[in-house]
LOLUMDO-671641 format. One record per residue: residue number from 0; residue in three letters; x, y, z of N, C-alpha, C, O, CB in turn. Coordinates in Angstrom, 1 decimal. Atoms other than C-alpha are relative to their C-alpha. Glycine has a CB too. Example, Ala and Ser with C-alpha at 12.3 -4.5 7.8 and 13.67 -1.06 7.14 Angstrom:
2
SITE    nr   rest       nu       nv       nw      cau      cav      caw       cu       cv       cw       ou       ov       ow      cbu      cbv      cbw
SITE     0    ALA      0.9     -1.2      0.0     12.3     -4.5      7.8      0.9      1.2      0.0      1.9      1.2      0.7     -1.0      0.0      1.2
SITE     1    SER     -0.9     -1.1      0.0     13.7     -1.1      7.1     -0.8      1.1      0.8     -0.3      2.2      0.9      0.4      0.5     -1.4
***
This chain:
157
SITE    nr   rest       nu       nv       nw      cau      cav      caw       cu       cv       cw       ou       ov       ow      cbu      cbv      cbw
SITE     0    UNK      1.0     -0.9     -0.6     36.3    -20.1     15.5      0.3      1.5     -0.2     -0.7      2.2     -0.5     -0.2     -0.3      1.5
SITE     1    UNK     -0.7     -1.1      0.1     38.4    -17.0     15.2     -0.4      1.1     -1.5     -0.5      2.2     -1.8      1.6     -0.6      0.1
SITE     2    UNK      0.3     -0.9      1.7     37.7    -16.8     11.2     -1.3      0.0     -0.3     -1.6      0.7     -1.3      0.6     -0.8     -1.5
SITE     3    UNK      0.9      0.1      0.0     34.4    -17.6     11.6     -1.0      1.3      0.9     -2.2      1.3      0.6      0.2     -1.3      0.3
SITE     4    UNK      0.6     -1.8     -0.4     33.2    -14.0     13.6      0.3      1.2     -0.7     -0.5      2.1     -0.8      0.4      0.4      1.3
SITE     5    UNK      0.2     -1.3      1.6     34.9    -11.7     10.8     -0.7     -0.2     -0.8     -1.4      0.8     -1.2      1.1      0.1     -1.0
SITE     6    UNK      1.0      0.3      0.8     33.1    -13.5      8.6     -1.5      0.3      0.0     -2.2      0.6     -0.9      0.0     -1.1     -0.1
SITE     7    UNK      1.7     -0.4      0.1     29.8    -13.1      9.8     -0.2      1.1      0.2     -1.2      1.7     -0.2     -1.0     -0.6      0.9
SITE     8    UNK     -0.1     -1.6     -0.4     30.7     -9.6     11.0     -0.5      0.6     -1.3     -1.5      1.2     -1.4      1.7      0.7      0.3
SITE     9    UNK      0.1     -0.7      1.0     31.1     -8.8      7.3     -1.4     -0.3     -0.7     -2.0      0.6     -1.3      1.1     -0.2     -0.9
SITE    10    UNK      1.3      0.6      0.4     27.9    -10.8      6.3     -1.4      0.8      0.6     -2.5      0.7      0.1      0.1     -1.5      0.6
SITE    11    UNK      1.0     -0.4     -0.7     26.0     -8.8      8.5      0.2      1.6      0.3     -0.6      2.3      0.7     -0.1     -0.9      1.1
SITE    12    UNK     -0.3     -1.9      0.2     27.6     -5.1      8.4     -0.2      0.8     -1.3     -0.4      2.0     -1.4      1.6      0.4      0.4
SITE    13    UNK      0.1     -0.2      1.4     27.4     -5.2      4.6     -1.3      0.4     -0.4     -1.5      1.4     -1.0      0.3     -1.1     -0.8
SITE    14    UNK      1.2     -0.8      0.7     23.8     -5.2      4.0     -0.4      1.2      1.0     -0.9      2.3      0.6     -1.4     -1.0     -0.4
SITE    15    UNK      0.4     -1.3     -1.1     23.1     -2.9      6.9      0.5      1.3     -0.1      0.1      2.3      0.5      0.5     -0.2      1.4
SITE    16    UNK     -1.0     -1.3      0.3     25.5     -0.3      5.6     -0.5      0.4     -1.5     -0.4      1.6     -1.8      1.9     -0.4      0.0
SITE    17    UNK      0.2     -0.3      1.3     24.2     -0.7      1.8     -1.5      0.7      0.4     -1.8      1.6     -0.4      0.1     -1.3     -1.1
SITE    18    UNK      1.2      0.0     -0.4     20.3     -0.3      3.8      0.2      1.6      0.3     -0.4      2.5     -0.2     -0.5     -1.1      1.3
SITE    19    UNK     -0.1     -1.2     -0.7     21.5      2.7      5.6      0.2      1.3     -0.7     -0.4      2.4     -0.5      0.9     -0.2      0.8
SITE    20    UNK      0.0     -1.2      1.2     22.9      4.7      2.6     -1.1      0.0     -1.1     -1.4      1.0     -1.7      1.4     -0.1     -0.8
SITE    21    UNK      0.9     -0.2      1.1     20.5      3.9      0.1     -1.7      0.6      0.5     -2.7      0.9     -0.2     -0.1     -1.6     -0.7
SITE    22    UNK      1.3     -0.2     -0.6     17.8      4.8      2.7     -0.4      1.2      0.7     -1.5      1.6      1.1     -0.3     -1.0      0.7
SITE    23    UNK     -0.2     -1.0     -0.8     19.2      7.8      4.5      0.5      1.1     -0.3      0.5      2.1      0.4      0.5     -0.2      0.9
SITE    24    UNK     -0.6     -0.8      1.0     21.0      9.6      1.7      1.4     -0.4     -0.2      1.9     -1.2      0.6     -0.1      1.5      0.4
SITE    25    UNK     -1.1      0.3      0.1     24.1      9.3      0.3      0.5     -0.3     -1.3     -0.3     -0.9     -2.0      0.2     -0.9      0.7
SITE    26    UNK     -0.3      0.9      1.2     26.1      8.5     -2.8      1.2     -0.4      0.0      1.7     -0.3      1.1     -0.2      0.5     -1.2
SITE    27    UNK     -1.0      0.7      0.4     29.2      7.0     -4.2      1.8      0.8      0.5      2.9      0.4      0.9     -0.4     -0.1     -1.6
SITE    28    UNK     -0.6     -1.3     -0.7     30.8     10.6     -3.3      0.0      0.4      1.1      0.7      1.4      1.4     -0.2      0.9     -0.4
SITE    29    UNK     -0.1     -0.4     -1.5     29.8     10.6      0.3     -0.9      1.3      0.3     -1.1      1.8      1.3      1.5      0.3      0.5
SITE    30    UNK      0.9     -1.3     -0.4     27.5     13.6     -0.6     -1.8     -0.5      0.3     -2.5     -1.4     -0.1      0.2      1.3     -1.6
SITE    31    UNK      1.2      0.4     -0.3     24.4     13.4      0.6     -1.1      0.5     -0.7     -1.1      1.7     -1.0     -0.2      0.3      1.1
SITE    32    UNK      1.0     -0.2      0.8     20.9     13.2     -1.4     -1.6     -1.1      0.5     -1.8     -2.2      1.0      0.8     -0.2     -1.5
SITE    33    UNK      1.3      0.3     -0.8     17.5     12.5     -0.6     -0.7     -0.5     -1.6     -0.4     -0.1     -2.7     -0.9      1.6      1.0
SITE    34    UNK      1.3      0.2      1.2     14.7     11.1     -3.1     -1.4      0.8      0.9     -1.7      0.5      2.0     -0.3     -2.2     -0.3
SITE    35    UNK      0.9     -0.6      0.0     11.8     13.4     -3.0     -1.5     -1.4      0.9     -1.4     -2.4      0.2      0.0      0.8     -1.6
SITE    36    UNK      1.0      0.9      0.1      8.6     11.0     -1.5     -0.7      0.4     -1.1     -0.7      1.5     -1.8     -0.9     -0.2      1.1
SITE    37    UNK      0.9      0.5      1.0      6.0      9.4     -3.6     -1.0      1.4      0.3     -1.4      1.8      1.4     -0.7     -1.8      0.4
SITE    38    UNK      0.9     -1.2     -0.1      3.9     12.6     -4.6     -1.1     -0.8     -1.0     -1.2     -0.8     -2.3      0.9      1.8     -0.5
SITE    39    UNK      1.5     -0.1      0.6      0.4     11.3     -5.1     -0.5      0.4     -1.1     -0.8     -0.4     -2.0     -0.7      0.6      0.7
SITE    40    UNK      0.1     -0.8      1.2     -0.4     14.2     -7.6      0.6     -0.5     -0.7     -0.2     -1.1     -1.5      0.4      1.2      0.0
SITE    41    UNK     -0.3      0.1      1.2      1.9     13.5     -9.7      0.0     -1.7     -0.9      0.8     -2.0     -1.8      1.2      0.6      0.0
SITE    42    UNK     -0.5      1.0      0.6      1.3     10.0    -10.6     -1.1     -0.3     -0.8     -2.0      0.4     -0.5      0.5     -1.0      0.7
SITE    43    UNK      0.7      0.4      1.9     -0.8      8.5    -14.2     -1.2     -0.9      1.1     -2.3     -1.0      0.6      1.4     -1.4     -1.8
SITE    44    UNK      1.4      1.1     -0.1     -3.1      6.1    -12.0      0.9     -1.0      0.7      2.1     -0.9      1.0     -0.9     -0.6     -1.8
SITE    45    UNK     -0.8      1.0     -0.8     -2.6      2.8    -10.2      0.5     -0.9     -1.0      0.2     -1.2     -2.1     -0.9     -0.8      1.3
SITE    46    UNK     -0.9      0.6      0.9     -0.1      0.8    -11.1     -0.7     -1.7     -0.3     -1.1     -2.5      0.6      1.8      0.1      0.7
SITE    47    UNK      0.7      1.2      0.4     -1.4     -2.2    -13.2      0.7     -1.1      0.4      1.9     -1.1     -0.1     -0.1     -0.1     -1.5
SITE    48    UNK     -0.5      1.1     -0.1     -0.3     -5.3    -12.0     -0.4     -0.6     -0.8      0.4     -0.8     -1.7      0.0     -0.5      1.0
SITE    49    UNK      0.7      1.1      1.5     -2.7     -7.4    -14.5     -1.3      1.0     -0.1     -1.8      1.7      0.8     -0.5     -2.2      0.6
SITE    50    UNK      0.6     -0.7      0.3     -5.2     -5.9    -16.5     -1.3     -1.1      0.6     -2.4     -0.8      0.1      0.4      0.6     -1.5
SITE    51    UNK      1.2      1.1     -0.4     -7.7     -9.1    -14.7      0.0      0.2      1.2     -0.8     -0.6      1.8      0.1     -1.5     -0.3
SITE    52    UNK     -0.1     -0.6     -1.4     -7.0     -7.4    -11.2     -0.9      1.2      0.2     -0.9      2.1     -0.6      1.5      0.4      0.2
SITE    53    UNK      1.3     -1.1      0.6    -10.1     -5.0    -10.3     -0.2      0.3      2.0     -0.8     -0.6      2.7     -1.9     -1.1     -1.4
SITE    54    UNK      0.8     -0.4     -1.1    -10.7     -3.3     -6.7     -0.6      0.9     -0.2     -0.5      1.9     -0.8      0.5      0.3      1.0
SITE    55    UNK      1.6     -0.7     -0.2    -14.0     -2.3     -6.1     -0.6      0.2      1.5     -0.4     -0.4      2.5     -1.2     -1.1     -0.9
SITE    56    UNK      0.9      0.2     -1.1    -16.3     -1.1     -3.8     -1.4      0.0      0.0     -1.9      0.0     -1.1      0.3      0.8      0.7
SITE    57    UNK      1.4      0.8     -0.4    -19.8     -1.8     -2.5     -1.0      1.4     -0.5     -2.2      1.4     -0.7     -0.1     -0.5      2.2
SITE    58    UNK      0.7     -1.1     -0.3    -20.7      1.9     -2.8      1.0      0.9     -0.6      2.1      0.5     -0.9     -0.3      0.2      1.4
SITE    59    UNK     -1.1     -0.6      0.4    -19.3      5.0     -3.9     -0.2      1.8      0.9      0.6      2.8      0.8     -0.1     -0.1     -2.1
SITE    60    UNK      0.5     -0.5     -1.7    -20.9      7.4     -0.7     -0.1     -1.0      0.9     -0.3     -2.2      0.7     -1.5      0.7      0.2
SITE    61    UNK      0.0      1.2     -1.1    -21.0      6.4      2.8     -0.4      1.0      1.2     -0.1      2.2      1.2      1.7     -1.1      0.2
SITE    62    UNK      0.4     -1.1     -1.6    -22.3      8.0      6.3      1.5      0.0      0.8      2.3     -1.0      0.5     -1.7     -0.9      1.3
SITE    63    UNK     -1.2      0.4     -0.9    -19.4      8.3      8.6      0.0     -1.3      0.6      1.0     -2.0      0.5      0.2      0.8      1.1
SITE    64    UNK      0.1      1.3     -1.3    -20.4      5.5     10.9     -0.4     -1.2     -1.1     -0.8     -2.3     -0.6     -1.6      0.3      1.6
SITE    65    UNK      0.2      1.2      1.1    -20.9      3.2      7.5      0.9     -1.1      0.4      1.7     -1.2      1.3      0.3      0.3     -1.5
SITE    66    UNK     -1.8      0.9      0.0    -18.9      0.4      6.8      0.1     -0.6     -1.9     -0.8     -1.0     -2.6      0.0     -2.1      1.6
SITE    67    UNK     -0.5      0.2      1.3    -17.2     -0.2      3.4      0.4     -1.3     -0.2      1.0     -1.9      0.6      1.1      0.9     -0.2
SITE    68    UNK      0.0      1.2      0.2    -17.1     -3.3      1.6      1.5      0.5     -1.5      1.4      1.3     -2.5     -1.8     -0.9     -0.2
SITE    69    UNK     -1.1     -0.1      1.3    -13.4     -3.6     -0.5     -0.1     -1.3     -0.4      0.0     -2.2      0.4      1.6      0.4      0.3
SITE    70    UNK     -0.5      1.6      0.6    -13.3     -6.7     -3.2      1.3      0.1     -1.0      1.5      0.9     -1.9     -1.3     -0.8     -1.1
SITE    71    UNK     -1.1      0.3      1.1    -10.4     -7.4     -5.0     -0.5     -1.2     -0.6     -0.6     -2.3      0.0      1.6     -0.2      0.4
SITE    72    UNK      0.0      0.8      0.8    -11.2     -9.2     -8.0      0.4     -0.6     -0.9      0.0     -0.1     -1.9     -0.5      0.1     -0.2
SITE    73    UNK     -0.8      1.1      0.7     -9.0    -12.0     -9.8     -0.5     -0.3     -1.1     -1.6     -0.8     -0.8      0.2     -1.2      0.7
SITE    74    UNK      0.8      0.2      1.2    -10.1    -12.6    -13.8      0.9     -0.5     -0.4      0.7     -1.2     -1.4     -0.6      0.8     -0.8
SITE    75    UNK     -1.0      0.7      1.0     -6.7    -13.7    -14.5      0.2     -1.2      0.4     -0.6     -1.8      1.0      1.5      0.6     -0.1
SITE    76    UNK      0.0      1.9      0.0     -5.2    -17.5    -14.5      1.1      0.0      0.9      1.7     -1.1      0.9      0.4     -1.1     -1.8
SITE    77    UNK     -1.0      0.1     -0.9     -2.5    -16.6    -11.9     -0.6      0.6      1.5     -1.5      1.3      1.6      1.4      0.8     -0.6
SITE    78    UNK      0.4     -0.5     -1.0     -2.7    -16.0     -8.3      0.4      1.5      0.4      1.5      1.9      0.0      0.3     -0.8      0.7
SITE    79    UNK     -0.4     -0.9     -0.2     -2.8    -12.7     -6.8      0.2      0.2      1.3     -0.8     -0.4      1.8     -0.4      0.6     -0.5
SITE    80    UNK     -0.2      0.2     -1.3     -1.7    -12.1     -3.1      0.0      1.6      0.5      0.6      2.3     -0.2      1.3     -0.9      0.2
SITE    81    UNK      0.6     -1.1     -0.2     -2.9     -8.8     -1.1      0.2     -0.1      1.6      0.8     -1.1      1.9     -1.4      0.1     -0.6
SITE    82    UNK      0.0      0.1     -1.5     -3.2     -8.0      3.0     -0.7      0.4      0.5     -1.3      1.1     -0.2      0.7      0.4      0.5
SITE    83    UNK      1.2     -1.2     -0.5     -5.6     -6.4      5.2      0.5      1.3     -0.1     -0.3      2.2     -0.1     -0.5      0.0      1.6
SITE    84    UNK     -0.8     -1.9     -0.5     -3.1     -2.9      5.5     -0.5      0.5     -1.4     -0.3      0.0     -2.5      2.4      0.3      0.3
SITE    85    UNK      0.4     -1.1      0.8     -4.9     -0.1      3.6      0.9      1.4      0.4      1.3      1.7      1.5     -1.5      0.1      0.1
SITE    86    UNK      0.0     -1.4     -0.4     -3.9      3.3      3.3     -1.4      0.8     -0.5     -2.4      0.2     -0.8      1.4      0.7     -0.7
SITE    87    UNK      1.0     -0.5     -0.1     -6.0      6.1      2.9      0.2      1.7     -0.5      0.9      2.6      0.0     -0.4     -0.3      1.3
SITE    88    UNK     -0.3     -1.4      0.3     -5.9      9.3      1.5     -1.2      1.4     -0.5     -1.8      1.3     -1.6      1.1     -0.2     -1.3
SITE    89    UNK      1.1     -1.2     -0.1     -8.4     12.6      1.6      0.9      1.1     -1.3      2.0      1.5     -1.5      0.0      0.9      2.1
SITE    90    UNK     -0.9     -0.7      0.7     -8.1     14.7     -1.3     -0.7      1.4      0.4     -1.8      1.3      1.0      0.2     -0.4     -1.7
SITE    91    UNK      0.1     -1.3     -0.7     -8.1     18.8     -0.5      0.8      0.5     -0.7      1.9      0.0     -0.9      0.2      0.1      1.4
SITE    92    UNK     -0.3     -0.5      1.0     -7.5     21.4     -2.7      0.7     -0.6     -1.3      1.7      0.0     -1.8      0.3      0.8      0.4
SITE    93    UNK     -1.0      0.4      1.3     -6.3     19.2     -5.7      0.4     -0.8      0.4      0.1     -1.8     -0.2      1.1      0.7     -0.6
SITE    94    UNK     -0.7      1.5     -0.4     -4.3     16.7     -3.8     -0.4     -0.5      0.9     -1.2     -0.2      1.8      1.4     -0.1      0.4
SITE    95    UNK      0.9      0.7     -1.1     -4.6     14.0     -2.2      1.6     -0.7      1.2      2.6     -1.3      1.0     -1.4     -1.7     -0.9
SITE    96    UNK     -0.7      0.0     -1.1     -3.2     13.9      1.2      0.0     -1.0      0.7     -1.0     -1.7      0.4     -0.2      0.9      0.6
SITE    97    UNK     -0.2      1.6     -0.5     -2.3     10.7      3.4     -0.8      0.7      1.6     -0.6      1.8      2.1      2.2     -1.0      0.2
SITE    98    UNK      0.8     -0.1     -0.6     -4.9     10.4      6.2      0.9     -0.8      1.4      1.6     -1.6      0.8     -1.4     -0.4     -0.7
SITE    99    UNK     -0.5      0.1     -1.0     -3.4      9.4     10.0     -0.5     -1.5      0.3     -1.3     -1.4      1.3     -0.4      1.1      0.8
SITE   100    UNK      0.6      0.8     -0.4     -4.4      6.1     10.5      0.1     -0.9      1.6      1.1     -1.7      1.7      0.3     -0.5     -1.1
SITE   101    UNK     -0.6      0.7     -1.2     -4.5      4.6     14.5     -0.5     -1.4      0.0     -1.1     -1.9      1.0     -0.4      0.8      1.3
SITE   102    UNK      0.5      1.7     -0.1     -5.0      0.7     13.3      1.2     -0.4     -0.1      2.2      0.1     -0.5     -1.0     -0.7     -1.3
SITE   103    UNK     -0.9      0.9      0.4     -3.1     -2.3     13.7     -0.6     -0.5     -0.8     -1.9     -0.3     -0.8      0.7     -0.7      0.8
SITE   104    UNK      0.3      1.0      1.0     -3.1     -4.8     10.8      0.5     -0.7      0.5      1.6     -0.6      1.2      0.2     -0.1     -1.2
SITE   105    UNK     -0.9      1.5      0.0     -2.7     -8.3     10.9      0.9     -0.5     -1.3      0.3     -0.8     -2.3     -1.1     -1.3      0.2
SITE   106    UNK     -0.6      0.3      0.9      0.4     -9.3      9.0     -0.7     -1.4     -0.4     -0.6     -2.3      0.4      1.3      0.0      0.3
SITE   107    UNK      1.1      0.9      1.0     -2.0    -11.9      6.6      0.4     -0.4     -1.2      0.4      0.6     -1.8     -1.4      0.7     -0.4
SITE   108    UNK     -0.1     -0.6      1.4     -0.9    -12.7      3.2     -1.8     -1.2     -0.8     -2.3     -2.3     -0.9      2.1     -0.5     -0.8
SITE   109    UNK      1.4      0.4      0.6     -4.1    -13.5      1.5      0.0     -0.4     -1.4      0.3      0.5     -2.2     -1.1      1.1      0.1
SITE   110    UNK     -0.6      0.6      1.3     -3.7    -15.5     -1.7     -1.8      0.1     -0.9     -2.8     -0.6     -0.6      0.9     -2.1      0.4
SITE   111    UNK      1.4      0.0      0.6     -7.0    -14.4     -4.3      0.6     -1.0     -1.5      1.2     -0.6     -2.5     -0.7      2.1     -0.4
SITE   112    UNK      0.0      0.9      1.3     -7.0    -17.7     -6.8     -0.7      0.7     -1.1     -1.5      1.6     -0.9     -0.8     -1.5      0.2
SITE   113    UNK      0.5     -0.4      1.4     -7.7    -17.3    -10.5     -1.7      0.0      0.3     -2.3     -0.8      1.0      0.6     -1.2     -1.4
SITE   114    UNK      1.3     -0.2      0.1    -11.1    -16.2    -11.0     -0.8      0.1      1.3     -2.0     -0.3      1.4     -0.4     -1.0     -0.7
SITE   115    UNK      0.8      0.1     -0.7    -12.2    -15.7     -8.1      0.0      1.6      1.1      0.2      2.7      0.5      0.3     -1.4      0.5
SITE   116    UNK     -0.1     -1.8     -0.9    -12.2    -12.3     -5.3     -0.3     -0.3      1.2     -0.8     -1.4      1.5     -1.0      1.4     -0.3
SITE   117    UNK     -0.4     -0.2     -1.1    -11.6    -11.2     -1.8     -0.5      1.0      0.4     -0.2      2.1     -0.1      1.2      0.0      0.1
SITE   118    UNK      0.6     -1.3     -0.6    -13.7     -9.0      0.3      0.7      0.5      1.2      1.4     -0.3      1.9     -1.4     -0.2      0.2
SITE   119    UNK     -0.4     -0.4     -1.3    -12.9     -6.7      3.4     -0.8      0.9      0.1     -1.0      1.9     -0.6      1.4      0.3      0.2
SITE   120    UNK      0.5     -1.0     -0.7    -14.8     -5.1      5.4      0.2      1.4      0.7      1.1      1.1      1.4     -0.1     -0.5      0.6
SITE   121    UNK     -0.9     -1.2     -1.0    -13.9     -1.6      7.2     -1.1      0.6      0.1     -1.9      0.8     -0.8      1.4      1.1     -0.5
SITE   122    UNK      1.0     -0.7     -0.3    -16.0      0.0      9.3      0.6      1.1      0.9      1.5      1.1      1.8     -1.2     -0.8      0.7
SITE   123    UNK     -0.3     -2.0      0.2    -15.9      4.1      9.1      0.4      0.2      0.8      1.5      0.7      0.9     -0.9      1.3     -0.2
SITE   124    UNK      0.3     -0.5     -0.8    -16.9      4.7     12.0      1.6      0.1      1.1      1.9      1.1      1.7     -1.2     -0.6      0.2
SITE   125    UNK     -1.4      0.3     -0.7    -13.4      3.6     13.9      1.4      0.8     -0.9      2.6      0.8     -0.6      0.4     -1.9      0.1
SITE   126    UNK     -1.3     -0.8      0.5    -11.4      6.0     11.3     -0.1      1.8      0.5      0.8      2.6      0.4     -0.1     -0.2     -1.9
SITE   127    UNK      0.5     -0.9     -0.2    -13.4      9.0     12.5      0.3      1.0     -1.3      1.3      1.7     -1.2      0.5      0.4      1.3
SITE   128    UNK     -0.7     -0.9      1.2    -13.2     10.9      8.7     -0.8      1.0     -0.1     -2.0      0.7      0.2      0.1     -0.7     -1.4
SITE   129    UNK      1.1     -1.5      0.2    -14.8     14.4      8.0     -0.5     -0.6     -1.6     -0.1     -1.5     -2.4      1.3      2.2     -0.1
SITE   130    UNK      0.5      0.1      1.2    -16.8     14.6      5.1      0.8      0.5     -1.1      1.5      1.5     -0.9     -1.1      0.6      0.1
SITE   131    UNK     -0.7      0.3      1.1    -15.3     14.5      1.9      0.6     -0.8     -0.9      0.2     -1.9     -0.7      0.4      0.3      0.0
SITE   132    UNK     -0.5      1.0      0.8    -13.3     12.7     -0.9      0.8     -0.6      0.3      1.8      0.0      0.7      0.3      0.1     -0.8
SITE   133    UNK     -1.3      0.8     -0.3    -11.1      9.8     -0.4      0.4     -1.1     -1.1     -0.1     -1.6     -2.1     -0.2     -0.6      1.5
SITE   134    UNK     -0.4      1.1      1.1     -9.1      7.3     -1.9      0.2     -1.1      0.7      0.1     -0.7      1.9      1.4      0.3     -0.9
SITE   135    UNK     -0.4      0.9     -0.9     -8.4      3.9     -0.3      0.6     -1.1     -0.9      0.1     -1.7     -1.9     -1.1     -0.3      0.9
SITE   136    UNK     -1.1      0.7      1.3     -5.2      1.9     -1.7      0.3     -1.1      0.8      0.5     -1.2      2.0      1.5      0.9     -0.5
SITE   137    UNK     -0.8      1.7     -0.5     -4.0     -1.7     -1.5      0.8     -0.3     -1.0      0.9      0.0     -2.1     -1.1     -1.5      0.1
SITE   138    UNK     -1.3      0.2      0.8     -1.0     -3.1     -2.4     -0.2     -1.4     -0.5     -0.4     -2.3      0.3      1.5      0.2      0.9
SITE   139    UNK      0.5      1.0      0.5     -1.6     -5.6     -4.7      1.1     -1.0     -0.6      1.8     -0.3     -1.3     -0.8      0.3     -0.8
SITE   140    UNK     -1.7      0.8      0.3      1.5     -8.8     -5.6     -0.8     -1.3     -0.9     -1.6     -2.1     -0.6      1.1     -0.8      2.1
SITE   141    UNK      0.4      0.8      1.1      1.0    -10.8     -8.8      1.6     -0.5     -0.5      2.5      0.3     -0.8     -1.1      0.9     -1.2
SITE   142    UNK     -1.4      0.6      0.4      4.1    -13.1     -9.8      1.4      0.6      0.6      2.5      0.5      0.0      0.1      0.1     -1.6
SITE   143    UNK     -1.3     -0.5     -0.7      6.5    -11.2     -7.3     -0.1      1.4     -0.5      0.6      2.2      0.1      1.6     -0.8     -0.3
SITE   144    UNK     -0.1     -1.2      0.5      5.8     -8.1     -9.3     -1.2      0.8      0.9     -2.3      0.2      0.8     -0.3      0.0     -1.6
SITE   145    UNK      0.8     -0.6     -0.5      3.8     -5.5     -7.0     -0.2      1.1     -0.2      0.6      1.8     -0.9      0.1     -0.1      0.7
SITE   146    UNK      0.8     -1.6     -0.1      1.8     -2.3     -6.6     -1.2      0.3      0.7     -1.7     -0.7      1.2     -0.3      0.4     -1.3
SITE   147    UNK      0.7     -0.5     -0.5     -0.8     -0.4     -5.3     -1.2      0.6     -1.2     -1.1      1.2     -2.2      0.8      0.8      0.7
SITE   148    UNK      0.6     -0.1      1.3     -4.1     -0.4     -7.0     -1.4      0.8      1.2     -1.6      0.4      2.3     -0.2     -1.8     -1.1
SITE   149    UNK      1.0     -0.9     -0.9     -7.2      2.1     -5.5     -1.5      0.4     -0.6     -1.9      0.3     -1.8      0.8      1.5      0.3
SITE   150    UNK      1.2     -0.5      0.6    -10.4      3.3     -5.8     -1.0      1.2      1.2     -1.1      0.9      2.4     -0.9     -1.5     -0.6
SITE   151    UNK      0.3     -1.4     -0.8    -12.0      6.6     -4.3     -2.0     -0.3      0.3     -2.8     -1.0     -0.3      0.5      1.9     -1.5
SITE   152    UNK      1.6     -0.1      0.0    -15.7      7.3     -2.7      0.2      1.1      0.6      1.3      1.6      0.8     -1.1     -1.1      0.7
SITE   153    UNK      0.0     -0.8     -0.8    -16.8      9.9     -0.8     -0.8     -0.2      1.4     -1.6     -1.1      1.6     -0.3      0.9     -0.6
SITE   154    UNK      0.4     -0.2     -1.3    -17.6     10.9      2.9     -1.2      0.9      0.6     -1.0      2.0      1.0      0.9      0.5      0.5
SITE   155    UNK      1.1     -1.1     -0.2    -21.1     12.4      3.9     -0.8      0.0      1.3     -1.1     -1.0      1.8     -1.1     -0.1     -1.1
SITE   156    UNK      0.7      0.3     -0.9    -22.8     13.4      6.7     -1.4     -0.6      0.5     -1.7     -0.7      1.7      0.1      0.8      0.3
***
């Protein structure tokens, strides 16, 4: 029993210590370094998971108090797996900025079979958004390989 609590000690201080530096700064030297966040601006577009992967929406205006219809649509011959959690982002002067969201999601994993698509609902009116442009992103998981794939409308009174 004795060898059996170092053991798990180390089993269990190890990744928590590799989590902690790779996530809080740190390197090999003990000096500390940060990774800049994901800057919106600067990135080429959403990242392709399969070129047969396609979110769309119902519309491309909406009144505040609307409600938005998101499909993700499946063309390829493998499954693709997705969640209800969106983000959201307002763009303003040039960039686009991450919007406050006060929802829970239900952890869901939602499996969209070949050929086929996945709608979701969201209604506006419970995000309270000013008028203007937005983006609205889902994280999309095709053979363990993932990303975030979006598509923008706008906000009118």
């Amino acid at each position: 029993m004795r060898k059996v609590i170092p053991v798990l000690l180390i089993i269990l201080l190890v990744p928590a210590g590799c989590y902690l530096v790779s996530h809080h700064g740190g390197d090999a030297n003990g000096a500390g370094s940060r990774e800049s966040p994901l800057n919106l601006n600067e990135t080429l577009g959403p990242v392709v998971i399969s070129e047969h992967s396609v979110v769309q929406l119902d519309g491309q205006v909406y009144p505040r108090n609307g409600t938005l219809t998101l499909t993700i649509t499946n063309d390829g011959n493998s499954t693709l797996t997705t969640g209800y959690e969106f983000r959201l982002y307002r763009l303003e002067n040039g960039e686009w900025i991450g919007v406050k969201l006060n929802l829970v999601f239900p952890e869901v994993l939602v499996e969209i079979k070949p050929h086929s698509s996945w709608s979701q609902r969201i209604d506006l009116s419970r995000l309270r958004l000013k008028p203007g442009t937005y983006r609205i992103e889902k994280r999309v998981c095709l053979d363990g390989v993932c990303g975030h794939q979006w598509a923008e409308f706008e906000i009118r009174n």
